[in-house]
N, C-alpha and C positions, 0 to 999 in steps of 0.2 A: 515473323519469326525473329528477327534482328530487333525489335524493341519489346520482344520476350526477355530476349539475350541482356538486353543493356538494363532491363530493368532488374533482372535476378544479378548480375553482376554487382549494380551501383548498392542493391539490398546486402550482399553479403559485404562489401568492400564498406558500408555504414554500420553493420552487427559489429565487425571488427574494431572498431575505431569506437566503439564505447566505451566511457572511461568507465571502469569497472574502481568499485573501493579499495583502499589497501588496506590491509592489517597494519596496528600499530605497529614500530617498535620502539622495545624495550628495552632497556640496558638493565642488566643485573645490577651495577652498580650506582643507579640513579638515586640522586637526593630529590628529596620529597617534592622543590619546586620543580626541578624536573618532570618528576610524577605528575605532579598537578599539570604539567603544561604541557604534558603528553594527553591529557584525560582532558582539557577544555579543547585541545584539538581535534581527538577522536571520538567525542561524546553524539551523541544522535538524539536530534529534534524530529518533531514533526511539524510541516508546512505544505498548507493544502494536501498534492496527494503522493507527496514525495518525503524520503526521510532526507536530512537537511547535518551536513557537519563542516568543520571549517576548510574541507577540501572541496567543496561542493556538493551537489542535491546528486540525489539517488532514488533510481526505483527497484520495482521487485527482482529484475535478472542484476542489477548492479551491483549489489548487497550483499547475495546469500553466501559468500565466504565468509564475510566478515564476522555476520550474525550467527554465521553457523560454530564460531570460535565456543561461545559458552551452552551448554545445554538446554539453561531455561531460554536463553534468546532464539536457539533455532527450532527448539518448540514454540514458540511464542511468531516466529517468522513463518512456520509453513501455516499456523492457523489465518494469518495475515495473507498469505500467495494463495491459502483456499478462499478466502472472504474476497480477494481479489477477481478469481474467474470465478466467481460464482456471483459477483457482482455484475461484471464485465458480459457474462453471460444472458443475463436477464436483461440487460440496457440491451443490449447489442441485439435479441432477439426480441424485444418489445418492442423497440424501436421500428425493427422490420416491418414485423407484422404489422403497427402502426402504420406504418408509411405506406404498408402494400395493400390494406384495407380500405386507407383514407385515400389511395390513388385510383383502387379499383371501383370504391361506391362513387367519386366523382365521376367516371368514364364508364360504366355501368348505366344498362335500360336500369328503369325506376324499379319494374319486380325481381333485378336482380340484386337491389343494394342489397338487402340483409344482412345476405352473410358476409357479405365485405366491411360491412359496420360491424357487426359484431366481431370480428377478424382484427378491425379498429381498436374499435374498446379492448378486446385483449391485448392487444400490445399495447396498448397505454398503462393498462393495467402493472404489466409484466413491468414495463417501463419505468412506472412509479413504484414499485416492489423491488425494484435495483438499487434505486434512488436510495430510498429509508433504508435497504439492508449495508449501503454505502454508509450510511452517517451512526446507524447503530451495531453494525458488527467489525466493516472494515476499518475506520475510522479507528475505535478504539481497539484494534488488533493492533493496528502501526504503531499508537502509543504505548502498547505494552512490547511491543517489540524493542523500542528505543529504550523504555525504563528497564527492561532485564537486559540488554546487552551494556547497558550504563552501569549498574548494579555487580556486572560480572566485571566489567573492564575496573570498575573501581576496586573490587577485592583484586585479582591481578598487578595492579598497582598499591595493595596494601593502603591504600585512604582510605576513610571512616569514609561512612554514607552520609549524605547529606543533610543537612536540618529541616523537618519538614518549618512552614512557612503556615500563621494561622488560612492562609488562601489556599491551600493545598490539602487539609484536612475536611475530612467527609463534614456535610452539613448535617447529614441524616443517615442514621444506617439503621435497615430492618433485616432481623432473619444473619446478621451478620457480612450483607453487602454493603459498600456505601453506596449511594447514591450523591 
């Protein structure tokens, strides 16, 4: 009972002590280098699975004030927190299954592998169907998160949007996507 205790404790006393993101601020009367050098501070990258600014990295509970400031970014941020547990979910429970298949066909008589193999394969399955929903839905959810909270922060501060770069323009676009 006493390292139930200690361990829910040291859990809430670590939830606390999360550095959560700030809001800029802004001064009504700011000149434009100002402007600028509030917006290369508060601007948001992504890097691996975290978004990235010059106060440091951030994940999905650390953010959502921030992102939730402009409308398109906190649209753009719950499709990101859904692509999240819905990734999180299939890893987490493919995995399982993985491991509880591949534990019980090892330690299983021989007529009972089957279904622990095939228990197997599905959670690999599951597994790898996390994986790719990670690189093609959640992935580029964080980066549209950053590009529309950038977008807002920039009108907020009155600067033009920035130049696209010929590395930045679509290679290919059908149907009116790029690719």
């Amino acid at each position: 009972m006493r390292g139930m205790v200690a361990v829910l404790l040291v859990s809430v006393v670590s939830a606390a002590c999360v550095h959560h993101a700030a809001l800029p601020r802004i001064p009504t009367d700011a000149d434009r280098s100002t402007r600028e050098q509030i917006f290369r501070d508060h601007q948001l990258e992504t890097r691996d699975d975290l978004w990235v600014r010059a106060d440091g990295r951030y994940g999905v509970r650390t953010l959502s004030d921030v992102v939730s400031t402009y409308p398109e970014s906190r649209a753009a941020f719950r499709r990101a927190r859904t692509g999240w547990l819905v990734t999180a979910g299939l890893t987490i429970a493919g995995g399982t299954f993985a491991g509880a298949g591949s534990g019980g066909a090892l330690f299983s008589e021989p007529g009972e592998r089957d279904g622990f193999l095939t228990m197997a394969v599905v959670g690999a399955t599951l597994f790898a169907f996390g994986l790719v929903l990670d690189e093609q839905w959640l992935r580029p959810a964080m980066r549209d998160v950053a590009r529309s909270y950038n977008e807002g922060l920039r009108r907020e501060l009155a600067l033009p949007p920035p130049r696209r770069t010929d590395s930045e323009r679509p290679l290919l676009v059908l149907g009116g996507d790029p690719f």
